[in-house]
C-alpha positions in Angstrom: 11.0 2.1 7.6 13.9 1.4 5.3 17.2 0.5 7.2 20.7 1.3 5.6 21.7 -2.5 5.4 25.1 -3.4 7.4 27.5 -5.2 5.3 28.0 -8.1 7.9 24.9 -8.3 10.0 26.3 -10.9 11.9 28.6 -8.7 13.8 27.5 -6.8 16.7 26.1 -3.5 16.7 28.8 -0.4 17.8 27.5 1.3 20.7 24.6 4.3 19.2 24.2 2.5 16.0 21.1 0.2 16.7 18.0 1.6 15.8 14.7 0.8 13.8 15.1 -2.7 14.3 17.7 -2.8 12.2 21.8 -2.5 12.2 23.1 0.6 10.2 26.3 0.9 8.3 28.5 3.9 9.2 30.7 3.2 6.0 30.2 4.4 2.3 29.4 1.4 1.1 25.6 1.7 0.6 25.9 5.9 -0.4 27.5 5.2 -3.6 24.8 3.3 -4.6 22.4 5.3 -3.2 23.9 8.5 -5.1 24.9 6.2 -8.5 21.4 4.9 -8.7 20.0 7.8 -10.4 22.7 10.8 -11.7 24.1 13.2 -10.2 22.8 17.1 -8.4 22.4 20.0 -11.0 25.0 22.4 -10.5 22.5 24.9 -8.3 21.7 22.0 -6.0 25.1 20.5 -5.7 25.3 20.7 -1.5 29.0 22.0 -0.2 31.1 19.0 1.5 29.5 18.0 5.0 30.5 19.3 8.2 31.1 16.7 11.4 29.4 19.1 13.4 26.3 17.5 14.9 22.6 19.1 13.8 21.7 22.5 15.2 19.6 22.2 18.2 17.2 24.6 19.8 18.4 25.7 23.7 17.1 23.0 26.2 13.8 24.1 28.0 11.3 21.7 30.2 8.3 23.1 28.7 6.6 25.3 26.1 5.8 28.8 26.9 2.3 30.2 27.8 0.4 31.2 24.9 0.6 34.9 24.2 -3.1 35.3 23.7 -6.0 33.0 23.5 -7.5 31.1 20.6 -10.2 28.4 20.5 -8.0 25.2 19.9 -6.7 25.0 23.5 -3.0 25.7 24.9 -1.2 23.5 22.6 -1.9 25.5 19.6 0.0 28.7 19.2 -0.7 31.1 17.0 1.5 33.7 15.6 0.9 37.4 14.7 2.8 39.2 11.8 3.3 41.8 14.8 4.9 39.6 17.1 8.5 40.6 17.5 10.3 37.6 15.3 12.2 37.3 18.6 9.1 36.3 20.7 8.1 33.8 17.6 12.0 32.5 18.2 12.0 31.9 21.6 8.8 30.2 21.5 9.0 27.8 18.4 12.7 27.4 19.7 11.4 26.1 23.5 8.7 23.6 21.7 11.4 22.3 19.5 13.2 21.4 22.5 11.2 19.2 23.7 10.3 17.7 20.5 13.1 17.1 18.1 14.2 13.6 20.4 10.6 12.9 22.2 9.6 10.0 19.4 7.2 8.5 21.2 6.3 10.9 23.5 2.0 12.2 24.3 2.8 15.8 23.7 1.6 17.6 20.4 1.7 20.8 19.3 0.3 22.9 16.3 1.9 26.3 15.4 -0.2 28.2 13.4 0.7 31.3 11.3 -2.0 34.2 10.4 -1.2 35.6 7.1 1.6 38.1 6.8 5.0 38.2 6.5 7.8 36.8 9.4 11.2 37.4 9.8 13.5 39.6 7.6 16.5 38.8 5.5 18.4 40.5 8.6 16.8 38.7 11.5 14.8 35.7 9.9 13.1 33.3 11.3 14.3 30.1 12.0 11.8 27.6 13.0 13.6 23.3 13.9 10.0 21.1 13.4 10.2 17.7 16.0 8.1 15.3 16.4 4.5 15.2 17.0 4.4 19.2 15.4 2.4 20.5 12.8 3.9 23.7 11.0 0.8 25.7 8.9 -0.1 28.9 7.5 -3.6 30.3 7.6 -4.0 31.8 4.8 -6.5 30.9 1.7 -2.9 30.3 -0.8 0.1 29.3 0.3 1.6 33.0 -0.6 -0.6 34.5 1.6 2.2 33.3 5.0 5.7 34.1 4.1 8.7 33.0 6.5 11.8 34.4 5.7 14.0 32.1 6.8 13.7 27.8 7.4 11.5 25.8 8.8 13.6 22.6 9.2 13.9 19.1 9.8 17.7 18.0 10.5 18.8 14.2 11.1 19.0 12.9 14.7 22.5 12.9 15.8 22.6 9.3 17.8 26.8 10.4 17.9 28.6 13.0 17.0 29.5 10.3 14.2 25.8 8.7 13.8 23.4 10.8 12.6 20.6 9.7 10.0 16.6 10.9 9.4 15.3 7.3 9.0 13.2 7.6 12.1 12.4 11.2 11.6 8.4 10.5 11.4 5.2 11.7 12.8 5.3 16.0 11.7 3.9 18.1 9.2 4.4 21.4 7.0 2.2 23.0 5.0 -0.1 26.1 3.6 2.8 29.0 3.3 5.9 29.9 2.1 9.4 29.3 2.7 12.0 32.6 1.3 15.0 30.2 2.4 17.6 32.8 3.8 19.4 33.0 7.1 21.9 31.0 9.7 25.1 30.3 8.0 27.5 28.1 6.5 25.9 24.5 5.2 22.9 25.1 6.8 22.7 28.4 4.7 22.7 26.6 1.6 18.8 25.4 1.4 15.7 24.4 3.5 16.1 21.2 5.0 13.3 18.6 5.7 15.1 15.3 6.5 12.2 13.5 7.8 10.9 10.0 6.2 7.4 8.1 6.8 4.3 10.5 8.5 5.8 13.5 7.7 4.1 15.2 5.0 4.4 18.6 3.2 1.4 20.0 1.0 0.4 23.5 -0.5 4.4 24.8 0.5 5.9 27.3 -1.7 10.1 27.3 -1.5 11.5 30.4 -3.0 14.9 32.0 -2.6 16.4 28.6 -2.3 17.1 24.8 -2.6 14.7 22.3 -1.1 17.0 19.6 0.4 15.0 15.6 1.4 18.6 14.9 3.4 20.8 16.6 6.3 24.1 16.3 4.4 25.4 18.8 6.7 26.0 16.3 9.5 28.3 13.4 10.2 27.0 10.3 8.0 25.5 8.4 7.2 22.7 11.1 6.6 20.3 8.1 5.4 16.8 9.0 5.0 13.5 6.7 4.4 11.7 8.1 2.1 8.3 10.5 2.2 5.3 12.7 0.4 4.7 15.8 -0.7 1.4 17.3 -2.8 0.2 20.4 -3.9 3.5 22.4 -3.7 5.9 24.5 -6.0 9.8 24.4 -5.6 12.9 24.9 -7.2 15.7 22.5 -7.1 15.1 19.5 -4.8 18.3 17.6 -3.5 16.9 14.1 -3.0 20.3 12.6 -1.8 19.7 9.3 0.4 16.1 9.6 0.6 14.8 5.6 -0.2 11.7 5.9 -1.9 9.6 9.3 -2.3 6.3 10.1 -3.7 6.0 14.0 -5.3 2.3 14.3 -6.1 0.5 17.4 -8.1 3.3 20.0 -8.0 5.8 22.2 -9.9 9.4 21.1 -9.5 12.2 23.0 -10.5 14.5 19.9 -10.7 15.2 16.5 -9.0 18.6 15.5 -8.0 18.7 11.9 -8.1 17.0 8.4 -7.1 17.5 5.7 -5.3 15.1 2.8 -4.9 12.0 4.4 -6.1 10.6 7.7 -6.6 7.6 8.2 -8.2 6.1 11.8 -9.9 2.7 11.8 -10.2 1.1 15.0 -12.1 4.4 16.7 -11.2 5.3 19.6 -13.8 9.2 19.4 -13.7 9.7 15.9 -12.7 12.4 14.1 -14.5 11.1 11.4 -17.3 9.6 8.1 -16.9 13.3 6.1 -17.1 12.6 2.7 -14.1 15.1 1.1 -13.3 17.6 3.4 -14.7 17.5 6.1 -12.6 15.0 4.6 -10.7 12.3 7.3 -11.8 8.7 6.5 -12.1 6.3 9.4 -13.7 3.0 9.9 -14.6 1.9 12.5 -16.1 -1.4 12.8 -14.7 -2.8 11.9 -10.7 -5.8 9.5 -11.5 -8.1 11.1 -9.2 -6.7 13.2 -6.4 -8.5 15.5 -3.8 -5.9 17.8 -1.4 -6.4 17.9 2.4 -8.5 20.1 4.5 -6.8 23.1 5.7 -7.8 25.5 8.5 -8.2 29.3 7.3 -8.2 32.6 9.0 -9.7 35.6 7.4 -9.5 39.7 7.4 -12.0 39.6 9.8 -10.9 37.1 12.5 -13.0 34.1 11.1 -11.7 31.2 11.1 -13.0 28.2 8.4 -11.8 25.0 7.3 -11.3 25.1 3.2 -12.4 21.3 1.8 -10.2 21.4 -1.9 -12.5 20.0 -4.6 -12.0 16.8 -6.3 -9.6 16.8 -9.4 -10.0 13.8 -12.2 -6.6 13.4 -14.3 -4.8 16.1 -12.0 -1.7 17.6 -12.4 0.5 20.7 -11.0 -0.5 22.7 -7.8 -4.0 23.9 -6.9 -3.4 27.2 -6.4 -0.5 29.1 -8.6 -3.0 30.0 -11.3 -5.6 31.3 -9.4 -8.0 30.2 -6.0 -8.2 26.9 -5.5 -11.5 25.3 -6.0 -13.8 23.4 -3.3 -16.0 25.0 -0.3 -15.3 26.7 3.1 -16.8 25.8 6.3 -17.3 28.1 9.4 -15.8 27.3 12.3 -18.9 27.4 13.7 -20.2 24.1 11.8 -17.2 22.3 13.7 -17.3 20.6 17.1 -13.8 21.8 18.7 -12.8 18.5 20.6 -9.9 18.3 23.2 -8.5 15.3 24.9 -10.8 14.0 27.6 -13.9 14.3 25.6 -15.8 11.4 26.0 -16.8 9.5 22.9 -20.6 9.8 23.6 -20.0 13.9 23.7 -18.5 13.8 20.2 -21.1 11.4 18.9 -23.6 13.6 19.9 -22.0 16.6 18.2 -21.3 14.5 14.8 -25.0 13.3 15.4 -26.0 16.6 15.4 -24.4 17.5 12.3 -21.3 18.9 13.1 -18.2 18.4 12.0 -15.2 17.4 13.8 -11.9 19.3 14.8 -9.5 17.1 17.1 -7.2 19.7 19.0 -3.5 18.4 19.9 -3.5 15.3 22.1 -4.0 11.7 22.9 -7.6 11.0 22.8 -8.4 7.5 24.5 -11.5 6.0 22.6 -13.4 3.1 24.1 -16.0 2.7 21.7 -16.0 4.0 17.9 -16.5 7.5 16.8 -19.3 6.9 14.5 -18.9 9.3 11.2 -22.6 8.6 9.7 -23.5 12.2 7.5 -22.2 12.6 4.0 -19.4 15.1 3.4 -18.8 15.0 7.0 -14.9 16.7 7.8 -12.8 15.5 10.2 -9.5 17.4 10.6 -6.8 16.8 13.2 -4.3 19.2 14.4 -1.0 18.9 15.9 -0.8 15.2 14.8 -4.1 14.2 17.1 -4.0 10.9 17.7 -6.7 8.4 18.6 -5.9 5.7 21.3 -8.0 2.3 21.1 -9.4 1.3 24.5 -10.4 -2.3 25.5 -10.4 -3.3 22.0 -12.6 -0.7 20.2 -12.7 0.6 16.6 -11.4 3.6 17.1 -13.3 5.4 13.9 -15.6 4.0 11.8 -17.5 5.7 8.6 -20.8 4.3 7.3 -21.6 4.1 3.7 -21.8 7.6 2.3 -20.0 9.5 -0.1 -17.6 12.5 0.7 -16.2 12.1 4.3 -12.9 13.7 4.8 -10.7 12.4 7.9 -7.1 14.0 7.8 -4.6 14.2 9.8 -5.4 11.7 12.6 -2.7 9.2 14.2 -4.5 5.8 15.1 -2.8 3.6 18.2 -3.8 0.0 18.6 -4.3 -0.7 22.9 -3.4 -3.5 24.9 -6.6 -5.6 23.9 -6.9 -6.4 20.7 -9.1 -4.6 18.0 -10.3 -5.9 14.8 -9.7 -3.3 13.0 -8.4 0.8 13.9 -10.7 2.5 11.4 -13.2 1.0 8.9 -14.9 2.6 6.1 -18.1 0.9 5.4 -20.1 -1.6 6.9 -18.0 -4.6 8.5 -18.0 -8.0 6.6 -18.2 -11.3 8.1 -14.5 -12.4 8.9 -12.8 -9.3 9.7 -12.4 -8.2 5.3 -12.3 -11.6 4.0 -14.0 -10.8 1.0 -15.1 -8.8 -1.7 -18.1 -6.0 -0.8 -20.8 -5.6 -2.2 -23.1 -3.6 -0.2 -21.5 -0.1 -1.1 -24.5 1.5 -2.6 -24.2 4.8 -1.4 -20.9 6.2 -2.7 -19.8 8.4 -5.2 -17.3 8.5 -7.8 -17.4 12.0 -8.2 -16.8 12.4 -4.8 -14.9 9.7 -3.1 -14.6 9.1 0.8 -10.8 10.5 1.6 -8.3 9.8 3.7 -5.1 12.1 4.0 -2.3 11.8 5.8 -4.1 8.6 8.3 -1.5 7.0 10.6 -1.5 3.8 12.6 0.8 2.9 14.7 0.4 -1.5 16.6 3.1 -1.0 19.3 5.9 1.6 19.6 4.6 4.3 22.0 3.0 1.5 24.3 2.1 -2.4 23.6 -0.6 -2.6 20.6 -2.6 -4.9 19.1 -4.9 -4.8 16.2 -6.1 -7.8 13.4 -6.6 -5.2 10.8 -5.5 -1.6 10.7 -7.5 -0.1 8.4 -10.5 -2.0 6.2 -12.0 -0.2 3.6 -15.4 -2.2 2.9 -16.8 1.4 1.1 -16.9 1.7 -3.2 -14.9 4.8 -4.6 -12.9 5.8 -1.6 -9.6 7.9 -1.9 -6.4 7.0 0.1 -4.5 9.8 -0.1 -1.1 9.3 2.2 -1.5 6.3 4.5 1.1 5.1 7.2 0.1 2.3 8.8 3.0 0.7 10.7 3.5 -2.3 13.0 6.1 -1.0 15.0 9.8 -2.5 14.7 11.2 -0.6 17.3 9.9 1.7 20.7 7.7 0.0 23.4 6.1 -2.9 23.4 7.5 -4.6 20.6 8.1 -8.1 19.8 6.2 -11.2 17.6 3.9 -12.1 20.4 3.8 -8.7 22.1 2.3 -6.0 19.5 0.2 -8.6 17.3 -1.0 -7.2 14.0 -2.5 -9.8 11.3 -2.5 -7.2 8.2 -2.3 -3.5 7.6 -4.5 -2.1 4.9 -7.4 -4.6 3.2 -9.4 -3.6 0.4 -12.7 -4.8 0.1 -14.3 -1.8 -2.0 -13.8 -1.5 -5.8 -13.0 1.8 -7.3 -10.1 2.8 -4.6 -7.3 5.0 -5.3 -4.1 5.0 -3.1 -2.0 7.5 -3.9 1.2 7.0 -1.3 0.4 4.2 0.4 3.3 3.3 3.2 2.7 -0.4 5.5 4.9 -2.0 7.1 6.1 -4.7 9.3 2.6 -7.1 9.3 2.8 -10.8 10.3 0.6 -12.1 7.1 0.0 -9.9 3.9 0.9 -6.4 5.1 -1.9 -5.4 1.7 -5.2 -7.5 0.7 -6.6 -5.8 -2.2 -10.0 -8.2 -3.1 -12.0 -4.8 -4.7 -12.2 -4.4 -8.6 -10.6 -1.5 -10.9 -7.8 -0.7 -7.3 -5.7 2.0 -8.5 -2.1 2.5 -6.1 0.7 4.7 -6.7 3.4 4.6 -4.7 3.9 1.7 -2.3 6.6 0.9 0.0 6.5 -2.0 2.1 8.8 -4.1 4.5 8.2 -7.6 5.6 8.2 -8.0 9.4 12.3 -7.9 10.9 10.8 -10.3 13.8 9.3 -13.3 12.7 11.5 -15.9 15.2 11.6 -19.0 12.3 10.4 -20.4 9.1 8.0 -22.7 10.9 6.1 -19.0 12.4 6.1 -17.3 8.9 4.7 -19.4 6.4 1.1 -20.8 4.9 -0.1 -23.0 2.0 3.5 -24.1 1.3 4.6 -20.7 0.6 7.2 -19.5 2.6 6.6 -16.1 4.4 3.9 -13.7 3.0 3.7 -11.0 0.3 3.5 -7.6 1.0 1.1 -6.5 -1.4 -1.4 -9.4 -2.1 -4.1 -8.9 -5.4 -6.9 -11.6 -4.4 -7.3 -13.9 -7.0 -10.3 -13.5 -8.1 -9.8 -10.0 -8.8 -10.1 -8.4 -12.9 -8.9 -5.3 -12.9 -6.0 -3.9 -11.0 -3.0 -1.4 -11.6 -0.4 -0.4 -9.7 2.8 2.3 -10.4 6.2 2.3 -8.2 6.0 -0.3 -5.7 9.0 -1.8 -3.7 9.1 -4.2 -0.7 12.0 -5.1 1.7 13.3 -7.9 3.5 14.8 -7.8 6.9 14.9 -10.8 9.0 16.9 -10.2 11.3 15.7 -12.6 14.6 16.5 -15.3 12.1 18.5 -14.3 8.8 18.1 -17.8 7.4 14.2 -16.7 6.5 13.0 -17.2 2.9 10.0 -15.1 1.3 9.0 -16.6 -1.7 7.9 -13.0 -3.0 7.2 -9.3 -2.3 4.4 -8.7 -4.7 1.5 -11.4 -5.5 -1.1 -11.1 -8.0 -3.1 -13.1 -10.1 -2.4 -13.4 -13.6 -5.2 -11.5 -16.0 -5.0 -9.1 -18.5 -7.1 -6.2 -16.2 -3.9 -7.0 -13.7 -1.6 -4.4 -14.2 1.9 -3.6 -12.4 4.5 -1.0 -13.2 8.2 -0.1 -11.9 8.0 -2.6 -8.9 11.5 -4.2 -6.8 12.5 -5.9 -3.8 15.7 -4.6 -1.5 17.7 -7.0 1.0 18.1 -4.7 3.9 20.5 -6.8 5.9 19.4 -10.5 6.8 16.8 -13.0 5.3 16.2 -13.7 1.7 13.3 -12.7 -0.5 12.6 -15.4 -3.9 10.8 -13.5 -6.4 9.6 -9.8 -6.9 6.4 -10.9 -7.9 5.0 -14.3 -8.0 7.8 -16.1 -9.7 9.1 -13.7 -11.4 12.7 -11.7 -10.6 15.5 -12.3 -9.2 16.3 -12.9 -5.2 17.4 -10.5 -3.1 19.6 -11.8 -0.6 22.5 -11.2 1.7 25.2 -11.7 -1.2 24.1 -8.0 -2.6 22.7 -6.1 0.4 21.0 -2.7 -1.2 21.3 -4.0 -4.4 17.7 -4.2 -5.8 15.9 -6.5 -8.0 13.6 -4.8 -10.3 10.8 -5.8 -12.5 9.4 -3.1 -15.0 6.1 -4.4 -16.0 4.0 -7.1 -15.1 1.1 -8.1 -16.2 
């Protein structure tokens, strides 16, 4: 994730201020150009000076509380009732926040599901702090069918009373209702917080009655934040502050406060004007081809379904404010309801069967792949599930048919190495080293998806994986990817949590829109498919390569982060940026962030490079743009258009 760079990264660390891999800057230095990079607030989302005071936490409690009633999702999965007393929703969401809001990379998960109806009142609202590992949703068929008066937040991490930041606020996920922002008091009163950065999603969330703010300005600084997503949602003003990089995707806006690096608006009605560098704003009016997530429903009647949206070519604005939003609804029934401790061979059978797949709350520990073989074949996490590789397995594989949906699944690399933590097609000979061809069963009109996918190579425990995810399938949808090598958390270090590249493309006709990798030892991005489509991409160069000698090939020093195979025709790209942070040995060169061949089908938009602290990075892309080094830490070098 991005770090706020330190000034002099040769001085130690003060005591609290180490985190992500990375040294952070407790001075101003690196907020007035994170505020001057792109304007300044409108008047109604101008935020009221910071207080000192540290976040608001929920009381300490060792563990959640029972479930009021039963549902069929298992004990980590609550589920609310408009009837419940707001102060029996309180106490509960308040208890599993507890736990969460510092347990990073803990095994617990939780879901907190909300039937429709209304909760809390403008005199006792409801006030719901979202940690990690938590999934916050209505279950309604339209986002105004759940209405919260009151927050549902996401404040920084307080490391000191002085320290408090969002950078590693990942892994958590709101959506499906609305927020009527009113309640607590003083800064926290003045809009709906969600300071979180990479993994943390929001889709189909209305905000009414209030700002939407991306930062925690009402803690002690430095308030950074990393940058994340949001699709299919309506709001009013939208405080950006320090968020890095951001990608708003098929929404309604009611304004944008300012930039910073990069932030990208992509069929968003409301979003400021196409103006890279300068703020750095980059805007399309319409989403090439977008599909939303799979979302879990309950009706009048006590029936619970899972609603697939439908594909949208050329999309823009929300799926839902002018009327139902199109696709199909699947019973319950037609779902296989797995919990941890299933084995692999029951869920095979289930999937063989033709069922589709709901993974309940947990840490699922796979030894040999769960085999998705049936078109149009759902399948939907809750509570940030999260698939563990065992003895080197593919965790999740997909064969080569049209319309699978997985979403919402976290994918952990083991202690033996896999080649690869989910793969969509058939596997290639040497691991994705070339193009496919063998994709004759997919569909352009309706495209394998992947939303909101996250793998993690080391950070909750020692990973290691060649290849997180290798898409060998034709006309497949990537639709909010993660896939981090981890820089920080267990297990970490060049020779401990091993992970060759993150994403490789193989397919032709893939879209990634909001497409997050980080930290891989060779290209981080292999794109060898025709007619790729990304926007949004935010990438940094591993921190811990130990020398030159370790991180370099073909005479090129260090390795892209988003590599276009050369003998690719056809390939665009909107709002990319890649970082530089070596910080085992700052002397490092990367002779660029973006490489590409040169043809006129080759086509790059509103890309830069950011010195974060240590090392030096050539060229933006191939030769071309200025370093980024240690001489203008934060400072970035942009290139408009290439190609």
């Amino acid at each position: 994730m991005p770090l706020a760079p330190c000034p002099d990264p040769s001085r130690p660390s003060p005591a609290g201020r180490r985190h992500s891999g990375g040294l952070v800057a407790a001075g101003a230095a690196l907020l007035i150009g994170l505020f001057a990079a792109g304007g300044t607030a409108p008047a109604q989302a101008s935020p009221p000076a910071p207080s000192a005071a540290p976040a608001q936490q929920a009381p300490a409690s060792p563990q959640a509380p029972p479930q009021p009633a039963q549902n069929p999702f298992g004990s980590n999965v609550y589920v609310f009732d408009p009837g419940m007393p707001v102060a029996q929703i309180q106490a509960t969401v308040d208890s599993i926040a507890a736990q969460q809001v510092d347990d990073e990379m803990g095994t617990k998960r939780y879901s907190l599901l909300f039937k429709p109806g209304t909760y809390g009142t403008p005199e006792e609202p409801l006030i719901v702090q979202v940690g990690y590992s938590t999934e916050v949703a209505g279950l309604g068929a339209s986002p105004t069918d759940v209405t919260i008066n009151g927050h549902v937040d996401v404040y920084n991490r307080c490391l000191t009373a002085e320290n408090c930041i969002a950078l590693n606020n990942f892994w958590r996920s709101l959506s499906n209702l609305t927020i009527n922002v009113t309640g607590l008091e003083g800064c926290r009163s003045s809009a709906n917080f969600w300071a979180a950065s990479q993994a943390s999603p929001m889709r189909r969330v209305n905000i009414t009655g209030g700002n939407l703010s991306l930062m925690d300005y009402c803690t002690a600084g430095p308030q950074y934040a990393s940058g994340g997503f949001i699709a299919d949602s309506k709001t009013g003003a939208i405080i950006n502050g320090s968020q890095q990089q951001y990608l708003v995707r098929d929404s309604s806006i009611g304004s944008w406060s300012n930039g910073v690096w990069n932030q990208v608006f992509s069929g968003v009605n409301g979003a400021p004007g196409d103006s890279f560098p300068n703020p750095p704003y980059t805007t399309l009016a319409n989403t090439p081809i977008s599909r939303e997530k799979p979302y879990l429903t309950l009706d009048a009647g006590g029936q619970y379904s899972v609603f697939v949206p439908a594909v949208r070519q050329n999309s823009a604005a929300t799926t839902w404010e002018n009327g139902p939003t199109a696709g199909r609804s699947i019973p319950l029934d037609d779902f296989y309801i797995a919990k941890p401790g299933d084995s692999v061979q029951t869920i095979n059978s289930q999937l063989a069967r033709g069922k589709n797949l709901l993974l309940t709350p947990g840490v699922y520990d796979v030894d040999r792949s769960i085999e998705v073989k049936r078109a149009n074949t759902v399948v939907l996490g809750l509570g940030m599930a999260t698939l563990t590789a065992v003895n080197g397995s593919v965790p999740l594989t997909v064969a080569e048919v049209p319309g699978v949906d997985i979403a919402a699944v976290t994918v952990d690399a083991g202690e033996v190495n896999s080649p690869a933590l989910m793969r969509l097609g058939k596997a290639l000979p040497g691991a994705g080293s070339g193009p496919a061809n063998s994709a004759v069963h997919s569909d352009p009109a309706n495209p394998t998806t992947l939303h909101d996918v996250f793998f993690r190579v080391g950070g909750p425990h020692v990973g290691k994986a060649s290849v997180s995810l290798e898409v060998n399938s034709d006309n497949v949808l990537l639709d909010h990817i993660w896939a981090w090598r981890a820089d920080h958390g267990n297990g970490v270090g060049w020779t401990t949590n091993t992970g060759r590249n993150g994403v490789i493309v193989n397919g032709n006709n893939v879209t990634a829109t909001g497409l997050f990798v980080e930290h891989y030892q060779e290209y981080n991005v292999i794109w060898n498919g025709e007619n790729g489509k990304t926007v949004f991409f935010q990438n940094e160069l591993p921190y811990d390569a130990p020398n030159q000698a370790a991180w370099q090939h073909d005479g090129i020093l260090g390795w892209a982060g988003y590599k276009v195979a050369d003998s690719v025709k056809t390939h665009e790209l909107w709002g990319g940026g890649s970082y530089v942070y070596n910080n085992v040995d700052p002397t490092i060169h990367a002779t660029r962030g973006f490489e590409v061949p040169v043809a006129p089908g080759v086509k790059l938009h509103s890309l830069l490079t950011v010195n974060l602290g240590a090392g030096t990075l050539d060229h933006v892309v191939n030769d071309t743009g200025a370093p980024v080094s240690t001489d203008a830490v934060g400072v970035p070098s942009y290139v408009a258009d290439f190609g």
